[in-house]
C-alpha positions in Angstrom: -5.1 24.6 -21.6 -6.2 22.7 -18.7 -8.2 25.1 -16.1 -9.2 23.3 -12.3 -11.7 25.8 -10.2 -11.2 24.9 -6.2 -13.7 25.6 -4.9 -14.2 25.9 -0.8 -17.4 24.7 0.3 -20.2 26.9 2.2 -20.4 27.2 5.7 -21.5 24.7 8.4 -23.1 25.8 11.7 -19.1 24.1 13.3 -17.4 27.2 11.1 -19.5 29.3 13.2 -18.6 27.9 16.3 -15.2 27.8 15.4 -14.7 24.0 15.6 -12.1 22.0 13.6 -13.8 20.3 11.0 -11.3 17.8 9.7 -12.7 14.4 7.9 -16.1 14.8 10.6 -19.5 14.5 8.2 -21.0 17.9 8.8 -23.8 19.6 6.7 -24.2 23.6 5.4 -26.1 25.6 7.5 -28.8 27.9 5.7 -26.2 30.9 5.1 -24.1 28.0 3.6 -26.5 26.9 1.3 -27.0 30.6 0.1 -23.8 31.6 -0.2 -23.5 28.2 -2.4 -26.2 29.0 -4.3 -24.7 32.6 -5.3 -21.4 31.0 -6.4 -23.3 28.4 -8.8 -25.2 31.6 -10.5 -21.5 32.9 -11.2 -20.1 29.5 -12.7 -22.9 29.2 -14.6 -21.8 32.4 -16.9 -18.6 30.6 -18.0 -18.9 26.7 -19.5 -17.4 23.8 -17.8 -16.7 20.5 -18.7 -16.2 18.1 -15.2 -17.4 18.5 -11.6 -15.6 16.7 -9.0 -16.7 16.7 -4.9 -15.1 15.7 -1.9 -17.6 13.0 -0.6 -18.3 14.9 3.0 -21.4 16.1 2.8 -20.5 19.8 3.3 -18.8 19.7 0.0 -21.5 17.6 -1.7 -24.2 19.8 -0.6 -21.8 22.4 -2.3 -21.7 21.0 -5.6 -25.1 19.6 -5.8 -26.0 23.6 -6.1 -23.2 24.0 -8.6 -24.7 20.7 -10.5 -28.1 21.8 -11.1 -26.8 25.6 -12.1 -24.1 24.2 -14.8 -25.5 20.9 -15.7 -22.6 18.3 -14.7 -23.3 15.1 -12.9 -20.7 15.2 -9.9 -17.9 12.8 -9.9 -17.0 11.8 -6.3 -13.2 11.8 -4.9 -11.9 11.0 -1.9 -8.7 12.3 -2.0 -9.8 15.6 -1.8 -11.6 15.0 1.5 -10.1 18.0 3.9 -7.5 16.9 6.2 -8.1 14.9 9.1 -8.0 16.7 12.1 -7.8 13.6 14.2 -8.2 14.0 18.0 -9.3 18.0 17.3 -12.1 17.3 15.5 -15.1 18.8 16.9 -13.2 21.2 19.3 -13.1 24.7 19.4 -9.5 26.0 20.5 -10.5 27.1 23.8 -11.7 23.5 24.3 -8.3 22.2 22.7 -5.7 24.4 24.9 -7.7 23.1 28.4 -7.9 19.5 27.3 -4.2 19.2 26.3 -2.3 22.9 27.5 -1.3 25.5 25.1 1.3 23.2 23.0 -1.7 21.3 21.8 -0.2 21.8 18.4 3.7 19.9 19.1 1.9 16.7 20.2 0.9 14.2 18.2 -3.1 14.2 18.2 -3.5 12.1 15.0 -3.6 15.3 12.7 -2.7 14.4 9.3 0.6 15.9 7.9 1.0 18.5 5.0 2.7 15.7 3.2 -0.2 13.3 3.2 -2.7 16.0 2.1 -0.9 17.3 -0.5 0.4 13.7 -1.8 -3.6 13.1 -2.0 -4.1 16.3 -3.7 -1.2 15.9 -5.9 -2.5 12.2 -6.5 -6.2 13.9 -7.4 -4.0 16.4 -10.1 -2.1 14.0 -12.4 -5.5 12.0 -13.1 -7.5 15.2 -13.7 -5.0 15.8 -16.2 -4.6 12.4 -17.7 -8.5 12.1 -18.0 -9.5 15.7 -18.9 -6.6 17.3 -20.9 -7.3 20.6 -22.5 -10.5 21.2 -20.1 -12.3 23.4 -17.4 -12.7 21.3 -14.1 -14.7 22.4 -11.1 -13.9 20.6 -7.5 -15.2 21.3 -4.9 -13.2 20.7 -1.4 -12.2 22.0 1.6 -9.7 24.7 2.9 -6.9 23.2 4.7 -6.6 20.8 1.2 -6.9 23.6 -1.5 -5.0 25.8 1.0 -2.0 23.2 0.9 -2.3 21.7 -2.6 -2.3 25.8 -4.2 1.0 26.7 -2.2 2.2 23.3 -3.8 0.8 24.2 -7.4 2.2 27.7 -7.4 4.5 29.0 -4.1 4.8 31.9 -5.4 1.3 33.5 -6.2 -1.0 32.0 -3.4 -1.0 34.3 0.2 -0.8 32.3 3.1 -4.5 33.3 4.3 -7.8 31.5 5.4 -9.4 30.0 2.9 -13.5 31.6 2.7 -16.3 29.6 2.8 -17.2 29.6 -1.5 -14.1 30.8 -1.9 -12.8 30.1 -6.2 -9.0 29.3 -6.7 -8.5 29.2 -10.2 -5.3 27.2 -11.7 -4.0 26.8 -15.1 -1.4 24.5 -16.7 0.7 26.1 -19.1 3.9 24.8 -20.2 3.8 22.0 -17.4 3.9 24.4 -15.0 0.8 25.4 -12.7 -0.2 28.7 -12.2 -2.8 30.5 -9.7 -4.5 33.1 -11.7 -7.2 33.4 -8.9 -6.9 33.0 -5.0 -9.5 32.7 -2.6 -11.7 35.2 -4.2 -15.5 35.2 -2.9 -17.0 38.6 -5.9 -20.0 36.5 -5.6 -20.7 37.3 -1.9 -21.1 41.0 -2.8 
């Protein structure tokens, strides 16, 4: 049976500030690194086969923890780069509703649509599948993707919540159907 572990990364001094993230390049701050470093010790009690990253380095620094804990080289993917935030990026919503007014969300601020992140995601799913059938994959992404791509997988068992910084999703194919045995849970933080 085919088992993927999203993984959210660790937090970033723009998390703290509130500031949209989207496809900007930003690193973990110390408490992400940590908090990283806690969530490797807990995959390393289970075996893996693949590691997969988003390239930002946020998610790399993520998984280069998770590397050295399980012993997997990390196989870079773009498609599961978070969602572009266009226009926001950078921003904190204070800063968005007095540059363009409370409604900043109905105009078009070159955000990228649920569509195109979950057609990535999707995209990023059938090859893990064709190229590691029958395994246990680790990637490691961002929240607005796995958040999107899980309600895709399985509508019926993932919450419509924030995703946490070192958060694990855990989905399994069974029957070619998808199914979220764990959502956003962050047991390693306690």
């Amino acid at each position: 049976m085919t088992k993927v572990a999203w993984i959210r990364h660790g937090s970033t001094p723009w998390n703290k500030e509130k500031r949209a993230q989207g496809s900007s390049d930003i690193p973990l701050d110390e408490e992400g690194k940590a908090d990283a470093l806690k969530l490797a010790e807990r995959l390393h009690k289970e075996t893996w086969d693949v590691l997969y990253s988003s390239p930002l380095k946020r998610a790399e620094q993520t998984a280069e923890f998770i590397s050295e804990k399980v012993g997997l080289a990390i196989q870079f993917d773009s498609r599961i780069e978070e969602a572009s935030g266009g226009q926001i990026e950078g921003t904190t919503e204070p800063e968005r509703i007095e540059k363009w007014g409370e409604d900043w969300r109905s105009l078009d601020l070159g955000i990228e649509t649920r569509e195109s992140v979950v057609s990535r995601g999707m995209s990023f799913m059938d090859d893990v599948l064709k190229k590691h059938p029958g395994k246990k994959v680790i990637v490691v992404s961002h929240g607005a993707l796995i958040s999107h791509l899980l309600r895709e997988l399985d509508s019926e068992n993932v919450r419509d919540e924030h995703m946490k910084n070192t958060s694990l999703s855990e989905v399994h194919l069974r029957e070619d159907q998808w199914f979220c045995d764990r959502f956003n849970c962050t047991i390693h933080l306690d």
